[in-house]
C-alpha positions in Angstrom: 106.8 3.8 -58.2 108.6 3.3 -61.2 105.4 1.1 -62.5 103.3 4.1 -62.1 102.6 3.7 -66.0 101.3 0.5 -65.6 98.0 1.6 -63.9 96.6 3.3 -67.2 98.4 0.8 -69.7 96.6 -2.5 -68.5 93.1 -1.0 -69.2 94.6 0.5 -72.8 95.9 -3.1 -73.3 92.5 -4.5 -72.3 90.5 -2.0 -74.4 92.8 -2.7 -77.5 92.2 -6.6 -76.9 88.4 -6.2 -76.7 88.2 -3.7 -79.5 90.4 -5.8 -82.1 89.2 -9.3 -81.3 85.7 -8.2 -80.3 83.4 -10.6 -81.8 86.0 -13.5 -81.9 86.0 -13.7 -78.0 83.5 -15.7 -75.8 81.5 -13.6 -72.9 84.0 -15.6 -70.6 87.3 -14.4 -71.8 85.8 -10.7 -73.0 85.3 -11.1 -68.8 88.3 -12.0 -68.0 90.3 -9.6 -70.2 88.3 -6.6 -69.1 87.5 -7.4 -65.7 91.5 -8.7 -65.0 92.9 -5.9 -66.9 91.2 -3.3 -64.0 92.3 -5.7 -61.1 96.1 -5.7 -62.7 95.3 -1.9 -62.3 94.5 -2.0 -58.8 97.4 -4.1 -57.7 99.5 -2.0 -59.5 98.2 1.3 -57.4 98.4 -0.8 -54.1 101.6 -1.5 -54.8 102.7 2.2 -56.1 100.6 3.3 -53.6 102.3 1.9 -50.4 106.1 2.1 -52.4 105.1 6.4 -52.2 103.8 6.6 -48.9 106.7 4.2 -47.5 109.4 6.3 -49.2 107.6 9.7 -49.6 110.0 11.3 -52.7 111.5 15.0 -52.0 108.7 17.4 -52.2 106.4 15.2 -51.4 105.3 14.0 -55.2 107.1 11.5 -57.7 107.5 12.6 -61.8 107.5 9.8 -64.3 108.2 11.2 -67.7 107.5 8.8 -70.5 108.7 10.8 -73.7 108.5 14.1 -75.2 105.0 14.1 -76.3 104.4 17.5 -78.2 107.5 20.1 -78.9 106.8 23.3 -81.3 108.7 26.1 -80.6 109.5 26.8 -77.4 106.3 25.1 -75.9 106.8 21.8 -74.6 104.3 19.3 -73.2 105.9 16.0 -71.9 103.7 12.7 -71.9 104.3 12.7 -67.6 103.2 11.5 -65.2 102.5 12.9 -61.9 102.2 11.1 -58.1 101.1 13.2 -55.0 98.8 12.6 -52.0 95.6 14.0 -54.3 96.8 11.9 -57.2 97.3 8.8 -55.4 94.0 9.2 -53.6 91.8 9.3 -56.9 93.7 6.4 -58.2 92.6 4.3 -55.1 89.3 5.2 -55.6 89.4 5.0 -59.8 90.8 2.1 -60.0 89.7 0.6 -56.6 85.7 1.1 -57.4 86.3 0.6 -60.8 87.4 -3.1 -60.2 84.3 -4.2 -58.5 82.3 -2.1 -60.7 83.6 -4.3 -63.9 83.4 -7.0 -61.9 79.7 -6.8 -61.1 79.2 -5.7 -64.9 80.8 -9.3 -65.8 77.1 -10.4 -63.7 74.9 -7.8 -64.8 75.6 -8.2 -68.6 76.0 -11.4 -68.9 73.7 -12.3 -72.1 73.7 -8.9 -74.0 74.3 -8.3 -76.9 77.9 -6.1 -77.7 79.3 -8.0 -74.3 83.0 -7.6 -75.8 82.1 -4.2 -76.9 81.0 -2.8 -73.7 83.9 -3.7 -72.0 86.4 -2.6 -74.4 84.4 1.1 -74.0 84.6 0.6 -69.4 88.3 0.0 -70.0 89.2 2.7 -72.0 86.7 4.9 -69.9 89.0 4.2 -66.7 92.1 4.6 -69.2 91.4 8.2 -69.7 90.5 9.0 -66.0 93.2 8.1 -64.9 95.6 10.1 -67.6 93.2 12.6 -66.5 94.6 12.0 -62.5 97.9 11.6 -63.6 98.8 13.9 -66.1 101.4 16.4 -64.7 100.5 18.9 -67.3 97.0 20.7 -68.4 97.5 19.0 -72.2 97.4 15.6 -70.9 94.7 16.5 -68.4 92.9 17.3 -71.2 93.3 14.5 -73.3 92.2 12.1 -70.9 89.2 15.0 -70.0 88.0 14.7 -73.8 88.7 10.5 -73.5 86.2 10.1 -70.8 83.4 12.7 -72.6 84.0 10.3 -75.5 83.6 6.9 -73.1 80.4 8.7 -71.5 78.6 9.5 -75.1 79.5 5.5 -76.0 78.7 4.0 -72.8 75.4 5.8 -72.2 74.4 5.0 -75.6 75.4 1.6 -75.2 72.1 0.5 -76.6 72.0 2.3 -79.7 68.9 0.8 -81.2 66.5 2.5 -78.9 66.7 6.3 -80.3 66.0 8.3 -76.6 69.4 6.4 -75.5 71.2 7.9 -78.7 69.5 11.1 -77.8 70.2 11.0 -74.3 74.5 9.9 -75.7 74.5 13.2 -77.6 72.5 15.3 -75.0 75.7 14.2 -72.5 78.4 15.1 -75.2 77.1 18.1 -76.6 76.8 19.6 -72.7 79.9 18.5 -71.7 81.6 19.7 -75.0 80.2 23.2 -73.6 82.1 23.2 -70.7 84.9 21.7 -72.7 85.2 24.7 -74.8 85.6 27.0 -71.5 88.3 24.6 -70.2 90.4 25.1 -73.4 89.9 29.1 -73.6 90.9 28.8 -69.5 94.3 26.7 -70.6 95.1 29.2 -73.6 94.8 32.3 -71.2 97.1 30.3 -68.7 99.8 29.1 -71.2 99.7 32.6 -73.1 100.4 34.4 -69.1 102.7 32.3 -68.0 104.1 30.0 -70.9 103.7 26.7 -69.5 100.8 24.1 -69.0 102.7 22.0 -66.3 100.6 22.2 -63.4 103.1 23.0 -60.9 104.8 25.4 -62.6 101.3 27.0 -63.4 100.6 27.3 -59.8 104.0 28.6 -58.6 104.3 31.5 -61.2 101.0 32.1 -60.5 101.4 34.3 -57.6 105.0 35.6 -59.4 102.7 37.1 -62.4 99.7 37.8 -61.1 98.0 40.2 -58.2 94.6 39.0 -56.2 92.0 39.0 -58.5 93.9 40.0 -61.4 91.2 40.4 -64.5 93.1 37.7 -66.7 93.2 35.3 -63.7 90.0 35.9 -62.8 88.6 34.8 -66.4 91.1 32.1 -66.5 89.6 30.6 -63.3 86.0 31.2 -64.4 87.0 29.2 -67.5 88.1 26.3 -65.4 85.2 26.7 -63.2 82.9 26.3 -67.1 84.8 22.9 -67.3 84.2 21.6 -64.3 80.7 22.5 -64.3 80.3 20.4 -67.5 81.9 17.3 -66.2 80.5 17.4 -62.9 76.9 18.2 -64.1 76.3 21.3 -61.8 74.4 24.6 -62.9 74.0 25.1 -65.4 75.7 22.4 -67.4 73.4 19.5 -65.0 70.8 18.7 -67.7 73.0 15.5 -69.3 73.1 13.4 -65.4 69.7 12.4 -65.3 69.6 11.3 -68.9 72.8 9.6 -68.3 70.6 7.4 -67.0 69.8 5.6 -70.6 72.9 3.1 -69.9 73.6 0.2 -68.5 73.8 0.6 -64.9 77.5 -0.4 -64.0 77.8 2.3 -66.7 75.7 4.7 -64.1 77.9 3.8 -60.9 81.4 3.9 -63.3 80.7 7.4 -64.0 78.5 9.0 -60.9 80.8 6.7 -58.6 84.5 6.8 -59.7 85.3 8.8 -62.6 83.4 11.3 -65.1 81.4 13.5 -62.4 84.1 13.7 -59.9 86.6 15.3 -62.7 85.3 18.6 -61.9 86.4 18.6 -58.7 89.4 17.0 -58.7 90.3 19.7 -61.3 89.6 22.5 -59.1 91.3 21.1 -56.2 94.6 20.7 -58.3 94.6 23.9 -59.2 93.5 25.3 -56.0 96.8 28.2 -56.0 94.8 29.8 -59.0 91.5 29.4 -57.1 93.4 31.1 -54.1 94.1 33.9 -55.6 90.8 34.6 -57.2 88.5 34.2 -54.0 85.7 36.0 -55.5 85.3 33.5 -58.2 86.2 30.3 -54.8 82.9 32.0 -53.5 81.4 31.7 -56.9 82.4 27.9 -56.7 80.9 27.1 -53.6 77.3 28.8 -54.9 77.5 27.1 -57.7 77.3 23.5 -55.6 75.2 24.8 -52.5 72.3 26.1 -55.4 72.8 22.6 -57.3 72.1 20.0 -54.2 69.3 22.0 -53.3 67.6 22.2 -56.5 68.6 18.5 -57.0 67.2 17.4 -54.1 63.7 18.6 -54.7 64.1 16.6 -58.0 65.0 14.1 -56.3 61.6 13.7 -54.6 59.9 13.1 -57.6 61.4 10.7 -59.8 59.9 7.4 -60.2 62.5 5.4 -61.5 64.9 4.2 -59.5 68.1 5.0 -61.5 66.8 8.7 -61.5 66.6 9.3 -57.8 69.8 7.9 -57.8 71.4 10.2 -60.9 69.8 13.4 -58.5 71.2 12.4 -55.2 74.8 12.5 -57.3 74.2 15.9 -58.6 73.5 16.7 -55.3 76.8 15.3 -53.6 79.0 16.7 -55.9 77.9 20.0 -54.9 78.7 19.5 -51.3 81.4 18.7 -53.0 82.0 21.9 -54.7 80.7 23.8 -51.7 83.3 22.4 -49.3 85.8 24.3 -52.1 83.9 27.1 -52.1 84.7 27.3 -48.4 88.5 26.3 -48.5 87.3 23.1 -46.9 89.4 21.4 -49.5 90.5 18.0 -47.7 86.9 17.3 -46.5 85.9 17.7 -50.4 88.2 15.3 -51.4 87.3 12.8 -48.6 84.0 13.3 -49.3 84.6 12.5 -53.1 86.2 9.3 -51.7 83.3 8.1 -49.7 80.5 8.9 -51.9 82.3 6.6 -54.4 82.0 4.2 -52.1 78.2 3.8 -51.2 77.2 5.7 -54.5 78.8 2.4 -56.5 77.2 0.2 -53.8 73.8 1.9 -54.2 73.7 2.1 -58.0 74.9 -1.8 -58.4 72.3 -2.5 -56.0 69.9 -0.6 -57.9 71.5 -2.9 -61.1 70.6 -6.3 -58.8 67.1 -4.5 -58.0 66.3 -4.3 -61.9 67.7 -7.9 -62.9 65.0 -9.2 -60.2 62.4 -7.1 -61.4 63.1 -8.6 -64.8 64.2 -4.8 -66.0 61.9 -2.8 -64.5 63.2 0.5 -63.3 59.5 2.4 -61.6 59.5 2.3 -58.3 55.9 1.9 -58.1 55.9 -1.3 -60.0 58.2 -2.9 -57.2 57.9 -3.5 -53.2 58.2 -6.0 -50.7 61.5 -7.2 -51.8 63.1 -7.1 -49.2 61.8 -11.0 -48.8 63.7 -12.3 -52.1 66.9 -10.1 -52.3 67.6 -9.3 -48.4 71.2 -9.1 -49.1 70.3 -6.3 -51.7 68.0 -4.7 -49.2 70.6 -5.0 -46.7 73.2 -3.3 -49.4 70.4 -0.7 -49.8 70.0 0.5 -46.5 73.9 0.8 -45.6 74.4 2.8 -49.0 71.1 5.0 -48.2 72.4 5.6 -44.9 75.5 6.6 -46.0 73.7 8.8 -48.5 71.4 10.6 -45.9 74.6 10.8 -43.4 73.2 8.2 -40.4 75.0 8.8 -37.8 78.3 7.5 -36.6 77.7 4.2 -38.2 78.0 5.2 -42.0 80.5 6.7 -43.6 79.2 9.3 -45.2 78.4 11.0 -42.1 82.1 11.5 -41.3 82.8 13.3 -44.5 79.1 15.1 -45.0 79.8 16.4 -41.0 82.7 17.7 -41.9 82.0 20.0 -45.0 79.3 21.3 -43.1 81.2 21.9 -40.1 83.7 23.6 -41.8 81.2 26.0 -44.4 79.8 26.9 -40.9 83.2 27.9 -39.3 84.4 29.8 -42.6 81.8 32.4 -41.8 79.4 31.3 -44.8 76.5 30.5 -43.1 74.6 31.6 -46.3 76.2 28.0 -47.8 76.3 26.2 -44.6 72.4 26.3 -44.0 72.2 25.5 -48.0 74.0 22.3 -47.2 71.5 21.5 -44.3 68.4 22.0 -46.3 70.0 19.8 -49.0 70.8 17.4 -46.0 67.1 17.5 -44.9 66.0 16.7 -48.4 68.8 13.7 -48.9 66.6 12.2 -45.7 63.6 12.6 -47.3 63.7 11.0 -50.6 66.2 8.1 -49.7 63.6 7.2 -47.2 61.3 7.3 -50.3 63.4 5.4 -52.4 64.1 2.4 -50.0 60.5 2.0 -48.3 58.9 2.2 -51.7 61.1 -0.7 -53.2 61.6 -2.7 -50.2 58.5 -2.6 -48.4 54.6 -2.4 -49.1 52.8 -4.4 -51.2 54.6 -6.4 -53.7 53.7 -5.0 -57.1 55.2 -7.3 -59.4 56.8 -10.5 -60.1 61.0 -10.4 -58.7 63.2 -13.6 -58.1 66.5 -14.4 -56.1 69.6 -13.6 -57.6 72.7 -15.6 -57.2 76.8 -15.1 -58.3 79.6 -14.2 -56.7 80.6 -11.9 -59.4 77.2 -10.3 -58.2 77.6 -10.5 -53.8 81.5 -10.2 -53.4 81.5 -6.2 -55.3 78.2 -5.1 -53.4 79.7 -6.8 -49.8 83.3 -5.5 -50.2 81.7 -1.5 -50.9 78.5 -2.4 -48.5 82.0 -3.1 -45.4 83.9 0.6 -47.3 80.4 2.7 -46.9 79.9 1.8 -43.2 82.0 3.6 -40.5 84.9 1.1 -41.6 85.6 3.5 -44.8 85.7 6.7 -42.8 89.5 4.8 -41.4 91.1 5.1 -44.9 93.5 7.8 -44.7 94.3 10.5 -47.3 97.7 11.6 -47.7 96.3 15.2 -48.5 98.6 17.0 -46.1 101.0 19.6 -48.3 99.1 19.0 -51.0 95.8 20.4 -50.2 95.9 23.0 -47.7 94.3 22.6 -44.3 91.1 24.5 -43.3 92.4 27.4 -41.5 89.2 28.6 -39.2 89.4 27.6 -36.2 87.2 25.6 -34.4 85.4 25.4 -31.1 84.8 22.3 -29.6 81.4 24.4 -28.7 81.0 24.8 -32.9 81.7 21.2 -33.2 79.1 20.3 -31.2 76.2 22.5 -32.2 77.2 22.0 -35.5 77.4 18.1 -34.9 73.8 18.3 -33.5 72.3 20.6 -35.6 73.5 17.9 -38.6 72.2 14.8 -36.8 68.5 16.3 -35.7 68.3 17.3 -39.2 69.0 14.2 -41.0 67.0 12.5 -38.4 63.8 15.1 -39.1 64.0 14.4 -42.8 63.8 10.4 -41.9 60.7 11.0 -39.8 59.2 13.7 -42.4 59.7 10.2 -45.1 57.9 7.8 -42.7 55.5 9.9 -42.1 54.9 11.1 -45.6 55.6 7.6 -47.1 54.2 5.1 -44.9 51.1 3.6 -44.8 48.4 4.7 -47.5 50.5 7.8 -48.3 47.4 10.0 -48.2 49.7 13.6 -47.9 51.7 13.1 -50.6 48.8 11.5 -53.5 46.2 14.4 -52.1 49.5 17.1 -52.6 50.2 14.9 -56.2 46.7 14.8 -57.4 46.0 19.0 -56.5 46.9 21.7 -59.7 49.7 23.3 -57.4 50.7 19.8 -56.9 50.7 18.2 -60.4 52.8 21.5 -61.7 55.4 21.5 -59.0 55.8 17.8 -59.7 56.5 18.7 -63.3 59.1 21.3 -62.6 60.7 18.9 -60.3 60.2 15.8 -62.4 61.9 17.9 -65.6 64.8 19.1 -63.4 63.2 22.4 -63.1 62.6 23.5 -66.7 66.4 23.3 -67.6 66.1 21.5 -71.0 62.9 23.9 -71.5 65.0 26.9 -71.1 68.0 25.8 -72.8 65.6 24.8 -76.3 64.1 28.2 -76.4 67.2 30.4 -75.7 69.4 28.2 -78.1 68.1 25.0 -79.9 64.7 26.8 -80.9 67.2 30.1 -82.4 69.3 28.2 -84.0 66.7 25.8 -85.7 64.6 29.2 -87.0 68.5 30.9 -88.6 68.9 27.7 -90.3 65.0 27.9 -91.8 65.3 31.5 -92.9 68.6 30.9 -94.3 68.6 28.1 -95.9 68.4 29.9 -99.5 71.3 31.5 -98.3 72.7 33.8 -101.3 76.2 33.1 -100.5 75.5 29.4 -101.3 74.2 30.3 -104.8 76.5 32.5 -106.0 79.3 29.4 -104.5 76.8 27.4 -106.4 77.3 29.0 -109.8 81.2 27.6 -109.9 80.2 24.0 -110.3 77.3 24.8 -111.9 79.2 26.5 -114.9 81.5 23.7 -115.2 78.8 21.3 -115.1 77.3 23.2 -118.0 80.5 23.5 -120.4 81.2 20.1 -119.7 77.7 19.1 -121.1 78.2 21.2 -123.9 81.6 19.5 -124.9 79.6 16.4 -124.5 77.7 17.4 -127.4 80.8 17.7 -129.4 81.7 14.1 -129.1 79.6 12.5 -131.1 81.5 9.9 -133.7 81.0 12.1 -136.6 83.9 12.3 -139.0 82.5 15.4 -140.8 81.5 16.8 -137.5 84.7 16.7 -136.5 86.7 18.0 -139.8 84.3 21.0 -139.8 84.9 22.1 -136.3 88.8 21.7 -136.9 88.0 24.2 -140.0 86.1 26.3 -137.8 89.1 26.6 -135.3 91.6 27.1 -137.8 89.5 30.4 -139.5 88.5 31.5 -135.6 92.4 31.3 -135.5 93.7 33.1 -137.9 90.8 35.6 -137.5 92.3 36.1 -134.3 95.5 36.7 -135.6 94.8 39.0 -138.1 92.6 41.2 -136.0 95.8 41.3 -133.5 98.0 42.2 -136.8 95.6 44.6 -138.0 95.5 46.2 -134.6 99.1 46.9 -134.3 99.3 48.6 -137.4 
């Protein structure tokens, strides 16, 4: 365990290599260097990873401190790390994912321009993720927090040149910087209560300072909740995801797969004492998800471009995510982060392969049939889909979906539970969509086979994790997250198991039947004026950004009109102005003229002694 640090430092070494040498290296060795520098990272976490769960340390979590990072006063904030069960979990999956994901990026970027440069930004992007997961106090949480907003607003505007991908970079940072700002007002209230930003401590004199629902704790916890809304693009901080888009796509799966969105929650559930104590707000957190896949899901029904549908089916599984804490389902949230990492990295590097033989093309319309040249791909597709849209025993994601909904209906919230199901009968619907449309039909352009190991080996290792196989992995969550405490019939189980299955099932059939054939429903519902404006709303993720410019962008824009002969700034403008002025005039002065200059030293001397007489005269 003692190479704990090593996890983080082999993709900070790799970033520093790629960053300083960039445009001295070859594609091969910029490969090698980022690409190896995340598999040295994974071995390491195997290796710390069975070392901890072998020897399991007192109290069930292991300290590393590295040194004294900040000490003013009597605050101190050590540069520690921290291993538990949750901890250990999301560096599997960071780390894990994150390999094959670079490794499929040494494929899909082969050829672009800024190769070296791209990777330098996908190691230090995992860097801060996991100082993020590891960080044993809020400070260093929220270093590696800001480090991965940074990494997103580089990554997604990757290719700078086009201006709606730098538009669609700052969109994602400025949103995120939003939440941000409610983080850091939810850390000052903490450290000012209780003096300390270490997690642990936070949560133990939590309960020692602080009654249920306590005011202060009660905005602290809302603050958090405004930071982990930001990161993990639920309502109403969503707007940046679907732009997000504008990158490369192993930059899409690194950050809807196995770090950036899943920040949110991880943040929540390691601070779940506060969350405990403050259930109105733990109520407010499981709306907050059970509103956000619904809404996403209608998007999602929409789109027409592949990376899209996929960007809205995230949006929509974080907030299971966020409604399995809403319910104290906390271990089924974090499973469920672990397997949709799984087959949402298979299905967004599928998605990647899917472009590369379409020669970049990204509408779904302008694909089909390819299910004859890429069957792998296809085959990669409909295990990942499956997994999205929970099929039944033989996809992972059924395991983990069944159980947030399971448990949201045995916590009494049926309110949320039924949420989850609608959002489940949508999930069906448009990943049905999705596939059929690309894979099957008439062929509506020109694709070819791809080839590469660095291409097959990432999509077959996640395609093996996001079948049943995945669902083995075991968590080491116990007394670190509590258990669900409802109990459960066997009779709940089973209506609940049912009512889950028939569902998904229903939404499959309501896509074949919607999608198949001539698709005569859905163009006469497209082409009618109810149609074309629901479309839209849906297509613009319901009128967010629309909303957001008029309340704030559109305000701001009409202050900065009317005040831009602002008063202040002239009368500010008068001091350089003045100076400017007598500057010019002594200008005039120096002008090479020896009589010029004897008369003005004859002009001082009588202004002198002028002055002094008058102050002579004036004292007598």
């Amino acid at each position: 365990m003692n190479l704990l640090y090593l996890t983080f430092v082999f993709p900070l070494i790799g970033f520093l290599l790629l960053a300083t040498l960039r445009t001295r290296l070859s594609e091969n060795v910029a490969a090698v260097i980022g690409v190896g520098s995340m598999g040295l990272s994974a071995l390491t976490t195997l290796y710390v990873g069975i070392d901890f769960l072998q020897n399991i340390p007192q109290g069930g979590s292991y300290v590393q401190t590295l040194w004294t990072w900040m000490q003013v006063g009597d605050f101190n904030a050590s540069f520690g790390l921290h291993l538990d069960g949750l901890s250990l979990t999301m560096l599997g999956v960071v780390t894990g994912v994150g390999f094959f994901i670079h490794l499929f990026a040494s494929w899909y970027m082969r050829g672009e321009k800024g190769f070296e440069r791209f990777f330098s930004y996908m190691n230090l992007f995992v860097a801060s993720m996991l100082l993020l997961v590891l960080g044993d106090n809020l400070a260093l949480l929220y270093l590696g927090w800001e480090g991965v907003g940074l990494c997103s607003y580089l990554l997604i505007g990757f290719y700078y040149f086009d201006k709606a991908n730098g538009e669609a970079a700052i969109k994602a940072f400025t949103v995120t910087r939003v939440g941000d700002v409610f983080m850091a007002i939810g850390l000052f209230i903490l450290f000012k209560e209780l003096g300390t930003l270490n997690i642990q401590q936070i949560v133990s004199l939590a309960p020692q300072h602080w009654q249920m629902n306590d005011p202060m704790l009660v905005f602290a916890t809302l603050m958090l909740l405004g930071g982990a809304v930001g990161k993990s693009a639920q309502l109403p901080l969503q707007t940046w995801l679907a732009d997000a888009m504008a990158g490369p796509t192993p930059v899409s799966a690194l950050i809807h797969a196995a770090t950036m969105v899943t920040a949110g929650v991880y943040l929540i559930a390691r601070t779940h004492g506060l969350f405990l104590m403050t259930p109105d707000v733990l109520h407010l957190v499981g709306v907050v998800g059970a509103v956000t896949l619904v809404l996403a899901g209608f998007s999602a029904l929409v789109q027409t471009d592949i990376k899209r549908v996929l960007a809205y089916s995230t949006m929509s599984q974080i907030g299971y995510m966020f409604l399995a804490l809403g319910v104290g389902a906390w271990q089924a949230s974090v499973f469920h982060l672990m397997t949709h990492a799984f087959f949402k990295a298979l299905l967004f590097l599928s998605a990647g392969a899917v472009i590369i033989a379409c020669h970049h093309e990204q509408n779904i319309f302008k694909m089909g049939g390819l299910y004859k040249k890429i069957p792998f791909v296809y085959a990669c597709f409909l295990i990942g889909g499956g997994a999205l849209a929970a099929f039944p025993f033989i996809t992972v994601g059924f395991y983990s979906k069944d159980a947030i909904l399971l448990q949201a209906y045995a916590s009494g919230h049926t309110d949320l539970f039924w949420a989850g199901l609608l959002g489940a009968l949508f999930t069906s619907i448009y990943t049905f969509r999705l596939i059929y449309i690309v894979f099957h039909g008439k062929e509506n352009g020109h694709a070819h086979e791809i080839h590469g190991v660095s291409y097959w080996l990432p999509l077959g290792v996640l395609l093996v994790l996001s079948t049943g196989v995945g669902a083995f992995i075991h968590q080491p969550l116990e007394g670190v997250l509590p258990a669900f405490a409802s109990p459960i019939s066997e009779e709940t189980k089973h209506f609940v198991e049912i009512l889950a299955i028939g569902t998904g099932l229903v939404g499959l059939a309501i896509g074949a039947a919607l999608f198949m054939g001539e698709r005569r429903i859905p163009t006469a519902l497209a082409n009618s004026s109810i149609g074309k404006a629901i479309s839209r709303l849906w297509m613009g993720g319901w009128g967010f950004d629309w909303l957001y410019d008029l309340l704030f962008v559109k305000p701001f824009l009409f202050i900065a009109h009317i005040n831009r002969h602002d008063v202040i700034d002239k009368i500010i403008g008068l001091i350089p102005r003045t100076v400017r002025a007598g500057n010019e005039l002594m200008v005039v002065s120096e002008n090479g003229r020896l009589r010029w200059y004897a008369a003005s030293v004859a002009l001082g001397a009588v202004l002198i002694l002028g002055v002094v007489l008058f102050l002579q005269m004036s004292r007598g």
